[in-house]
KEROBA-97670 format. One record per atom (N, C-alpha, C, O): y negated, x negated, z negated; residue in one letter. Coordinates in steps of 0.001 Angstrom, whole numbers, plus 524288, in hexadecimal, padded with zeros to 5 digits. Layout:
YXZA
...
***
This chain:
804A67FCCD80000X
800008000080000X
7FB137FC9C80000X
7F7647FD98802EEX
7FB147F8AE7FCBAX
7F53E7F4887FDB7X
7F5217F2B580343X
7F0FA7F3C680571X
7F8167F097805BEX
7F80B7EFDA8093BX
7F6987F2DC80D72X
7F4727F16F81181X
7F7AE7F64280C66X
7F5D77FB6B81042X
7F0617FCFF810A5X
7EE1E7FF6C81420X
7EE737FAC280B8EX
7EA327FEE0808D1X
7E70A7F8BE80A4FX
7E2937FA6880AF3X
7E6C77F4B080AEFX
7E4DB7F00A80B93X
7E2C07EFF5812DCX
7DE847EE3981456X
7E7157F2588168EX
7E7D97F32A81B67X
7E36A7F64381B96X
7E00D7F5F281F02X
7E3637F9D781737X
7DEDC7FF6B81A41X
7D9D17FE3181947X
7D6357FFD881BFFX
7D8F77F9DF8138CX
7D2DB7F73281395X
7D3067F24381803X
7CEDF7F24081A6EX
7D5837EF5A8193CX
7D43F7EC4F81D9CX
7D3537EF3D822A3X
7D08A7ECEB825CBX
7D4F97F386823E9X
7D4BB7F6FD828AFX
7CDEE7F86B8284FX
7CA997F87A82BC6X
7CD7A7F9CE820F4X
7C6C47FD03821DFX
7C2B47F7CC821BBX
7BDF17F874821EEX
7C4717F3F882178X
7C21F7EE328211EX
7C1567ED0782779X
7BCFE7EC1B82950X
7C5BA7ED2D82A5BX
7C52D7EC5E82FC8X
7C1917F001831F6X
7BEC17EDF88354AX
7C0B47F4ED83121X
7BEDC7F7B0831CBX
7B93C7FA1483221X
7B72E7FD3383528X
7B7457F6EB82D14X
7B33D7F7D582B8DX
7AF4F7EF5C82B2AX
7AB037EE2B8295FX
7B2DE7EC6D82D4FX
7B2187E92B830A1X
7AC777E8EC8318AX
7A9EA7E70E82DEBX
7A9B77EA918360CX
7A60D7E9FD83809X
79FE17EC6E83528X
79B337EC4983640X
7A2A27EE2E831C8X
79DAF7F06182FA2X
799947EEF982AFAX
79B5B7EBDD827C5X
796687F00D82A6DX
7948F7ED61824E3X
796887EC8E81F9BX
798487F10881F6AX
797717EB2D81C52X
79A347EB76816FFX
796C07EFAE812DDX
791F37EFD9812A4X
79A177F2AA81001X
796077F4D680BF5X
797197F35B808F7X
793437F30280615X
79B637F175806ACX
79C2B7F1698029AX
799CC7EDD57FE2AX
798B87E95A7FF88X
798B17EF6B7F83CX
796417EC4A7F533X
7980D7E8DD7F431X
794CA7E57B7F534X
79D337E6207F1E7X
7A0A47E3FE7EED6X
7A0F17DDDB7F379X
79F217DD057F7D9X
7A4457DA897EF92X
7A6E07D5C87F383X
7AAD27D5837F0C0X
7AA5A7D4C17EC07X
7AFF87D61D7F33EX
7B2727D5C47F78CX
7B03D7DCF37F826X
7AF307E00E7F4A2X
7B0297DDB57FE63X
7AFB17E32F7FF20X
7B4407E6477FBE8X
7B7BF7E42E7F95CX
7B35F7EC087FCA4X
7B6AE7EF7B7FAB8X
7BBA97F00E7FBA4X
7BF3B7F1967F8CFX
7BB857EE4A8010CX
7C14D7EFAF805CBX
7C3AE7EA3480373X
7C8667EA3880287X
7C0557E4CA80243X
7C4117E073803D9X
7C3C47E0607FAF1X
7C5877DC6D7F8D7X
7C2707E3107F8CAX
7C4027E2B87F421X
7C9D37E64B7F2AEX
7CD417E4657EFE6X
7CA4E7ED047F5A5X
7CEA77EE657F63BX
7D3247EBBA7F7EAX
7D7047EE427F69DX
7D4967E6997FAE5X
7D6A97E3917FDCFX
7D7A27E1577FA24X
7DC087E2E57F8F9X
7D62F7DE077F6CFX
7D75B7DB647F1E2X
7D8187DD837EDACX
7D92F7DA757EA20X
7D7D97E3427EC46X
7D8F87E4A37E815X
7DF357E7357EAB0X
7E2D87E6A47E798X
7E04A7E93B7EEA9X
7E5E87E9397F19EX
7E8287E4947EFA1X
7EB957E4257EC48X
7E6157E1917F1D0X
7E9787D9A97F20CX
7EB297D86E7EBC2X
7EF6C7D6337EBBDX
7E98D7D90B7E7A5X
7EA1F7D8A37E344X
7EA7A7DDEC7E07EX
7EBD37DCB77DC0AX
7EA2B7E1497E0A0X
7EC017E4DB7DB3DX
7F0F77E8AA7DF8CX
7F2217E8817E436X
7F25F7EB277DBDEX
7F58C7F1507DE78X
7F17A7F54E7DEC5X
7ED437F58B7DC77X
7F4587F9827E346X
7F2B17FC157E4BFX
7EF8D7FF887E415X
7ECE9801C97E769X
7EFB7800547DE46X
7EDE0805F97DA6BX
7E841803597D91BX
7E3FC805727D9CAX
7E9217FEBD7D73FX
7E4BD7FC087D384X
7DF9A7F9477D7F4X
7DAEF7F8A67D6FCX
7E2BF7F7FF7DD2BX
7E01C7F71A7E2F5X
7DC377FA997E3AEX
7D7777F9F67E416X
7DE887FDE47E3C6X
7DBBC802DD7E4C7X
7D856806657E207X
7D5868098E7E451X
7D892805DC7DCBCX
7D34D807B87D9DCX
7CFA9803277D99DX
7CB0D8041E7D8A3X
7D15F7FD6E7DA83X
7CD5D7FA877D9BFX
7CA0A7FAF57DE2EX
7C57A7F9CC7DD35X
7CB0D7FC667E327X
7C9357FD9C7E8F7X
7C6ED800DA7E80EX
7C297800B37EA21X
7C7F98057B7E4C8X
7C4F380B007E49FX
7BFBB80A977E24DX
7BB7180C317E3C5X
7C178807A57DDB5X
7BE71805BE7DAF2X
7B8E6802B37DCF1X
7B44D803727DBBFX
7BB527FF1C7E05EX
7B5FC7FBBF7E32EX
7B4B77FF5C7E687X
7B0037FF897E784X
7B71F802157E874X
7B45E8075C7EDFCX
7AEE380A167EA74X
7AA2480A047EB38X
7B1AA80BF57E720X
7AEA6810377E231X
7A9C980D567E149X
7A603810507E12CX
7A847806FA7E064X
7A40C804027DCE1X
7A29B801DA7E2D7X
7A07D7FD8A7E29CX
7A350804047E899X
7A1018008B7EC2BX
79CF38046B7EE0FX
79E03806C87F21CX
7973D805AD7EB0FX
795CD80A437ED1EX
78FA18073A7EB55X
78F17803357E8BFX
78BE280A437ED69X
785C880A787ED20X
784FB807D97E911X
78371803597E9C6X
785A6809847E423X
785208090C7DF50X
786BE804097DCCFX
78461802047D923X
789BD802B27DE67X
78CB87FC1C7DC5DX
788F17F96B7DE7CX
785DB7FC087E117X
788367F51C7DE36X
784C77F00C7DF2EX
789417EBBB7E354X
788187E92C7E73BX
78E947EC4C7E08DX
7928E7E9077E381X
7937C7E44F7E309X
793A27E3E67DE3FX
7947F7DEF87E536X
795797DA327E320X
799657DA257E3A4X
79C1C7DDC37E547X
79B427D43D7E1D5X
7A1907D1137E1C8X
7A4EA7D3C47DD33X
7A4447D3667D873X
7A9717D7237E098X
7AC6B7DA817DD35X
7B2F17DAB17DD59X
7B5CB7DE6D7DE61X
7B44F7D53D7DBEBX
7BB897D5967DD87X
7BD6C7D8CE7DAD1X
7BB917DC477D80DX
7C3797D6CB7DC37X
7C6487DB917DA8AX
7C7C27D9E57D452X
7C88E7D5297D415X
7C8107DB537D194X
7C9277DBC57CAC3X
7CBD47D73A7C8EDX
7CAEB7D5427C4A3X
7D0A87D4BE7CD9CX
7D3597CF377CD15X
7CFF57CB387CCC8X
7D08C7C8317C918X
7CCB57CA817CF9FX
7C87B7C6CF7D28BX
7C48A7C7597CE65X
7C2417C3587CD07X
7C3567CC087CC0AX
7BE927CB5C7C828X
7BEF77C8807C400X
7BB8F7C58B7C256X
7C37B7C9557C205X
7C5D77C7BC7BE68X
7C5907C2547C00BX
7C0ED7C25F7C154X
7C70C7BDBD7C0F4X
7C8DD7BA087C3C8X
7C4B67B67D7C3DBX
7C4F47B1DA7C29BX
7BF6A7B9D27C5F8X
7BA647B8757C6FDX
7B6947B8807C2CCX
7B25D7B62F7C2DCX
7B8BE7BBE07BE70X
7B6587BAC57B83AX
7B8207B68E7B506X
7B5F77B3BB7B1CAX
7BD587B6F57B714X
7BF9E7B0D67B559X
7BD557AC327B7A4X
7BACD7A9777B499X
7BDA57AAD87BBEAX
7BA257A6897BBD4X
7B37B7A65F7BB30X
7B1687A2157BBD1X
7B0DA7A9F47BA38X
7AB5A7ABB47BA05X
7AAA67A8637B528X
7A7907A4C37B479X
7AEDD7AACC7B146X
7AF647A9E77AD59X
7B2A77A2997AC6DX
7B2477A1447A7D3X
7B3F87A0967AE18X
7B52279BE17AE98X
7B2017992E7B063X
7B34B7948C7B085X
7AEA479A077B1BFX
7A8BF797817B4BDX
7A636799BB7B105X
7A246796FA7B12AX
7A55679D207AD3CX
7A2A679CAC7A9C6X
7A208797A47A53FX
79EEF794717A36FX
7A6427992B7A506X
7A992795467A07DX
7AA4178FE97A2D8X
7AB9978CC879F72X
7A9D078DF57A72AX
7AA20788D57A804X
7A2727889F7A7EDX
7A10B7845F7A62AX
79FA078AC37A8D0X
79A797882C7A954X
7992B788D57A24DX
7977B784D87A034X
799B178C3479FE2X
799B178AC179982X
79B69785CC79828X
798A07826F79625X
79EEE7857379902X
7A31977F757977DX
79D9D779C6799F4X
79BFF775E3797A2X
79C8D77B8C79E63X
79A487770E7A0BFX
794EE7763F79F4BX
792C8771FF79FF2X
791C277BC479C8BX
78D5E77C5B799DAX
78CF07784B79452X
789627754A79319X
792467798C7916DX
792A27793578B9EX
793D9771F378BC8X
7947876F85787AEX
***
C-alpha cells in the first residue's frame, strides 16, 4: 500500500511539475509525505501528511519542517553544538 500511495504523489509531483510552488514548508508537502511513507507505517504516514496538509494554509508563516524522526535528530545535534561551544567558552 505505501508504495502505491508513494506512485500516486510522484504522479501529482510530475504533474504539477511546471507550475509555481505554493507551498510554505521545506521539504514541500508532497516530498514530506514521501518520507514519512519511507520511514513510518502506513496509519502513522498518513496522519502525519494530514497533518502537514491541515497547517499548510494562509495562516501559518511556514519554514524548515521535517518529519518528527529528523526533528528529533536535529535537536540532538543543535544541542551538541550547544554544548561543545560552552565547553570552548569555559
Amino acid at each position: 500500500m505505501r508504495k502505491f500511495i508513494i506512485k500516486l504523489i510522484h504522479g501529482y509531483q510530475a504533474a504539477t511539475a511546471g507550475k509555481q510552488p505554493t507551498c510554505r514548508f521545506h521539504p514541500s508537502c508532497s516530498n514530506y509525505a514521501i518520507q514519512a511513507y519511507e520511514n513510518y507505517n502506513f496509519f502513522y504516514a498518513t496522519i502525519l501528511t494530514i497533518w502537514r496538509i491541515l497547517r499548510c494554509n494562509p495562516f501559518n508563516k511556514g519554514g524548515y519542517d521535517p518529519i518528527p524522526k529528523y526533528k528529533k535528530i536535529l535537536k540532538e545535534e543543535l544541542k551538541a553544538e550547544a554544548d561543545k561551544k560552552k565547553d570552548a567558552n569555559e
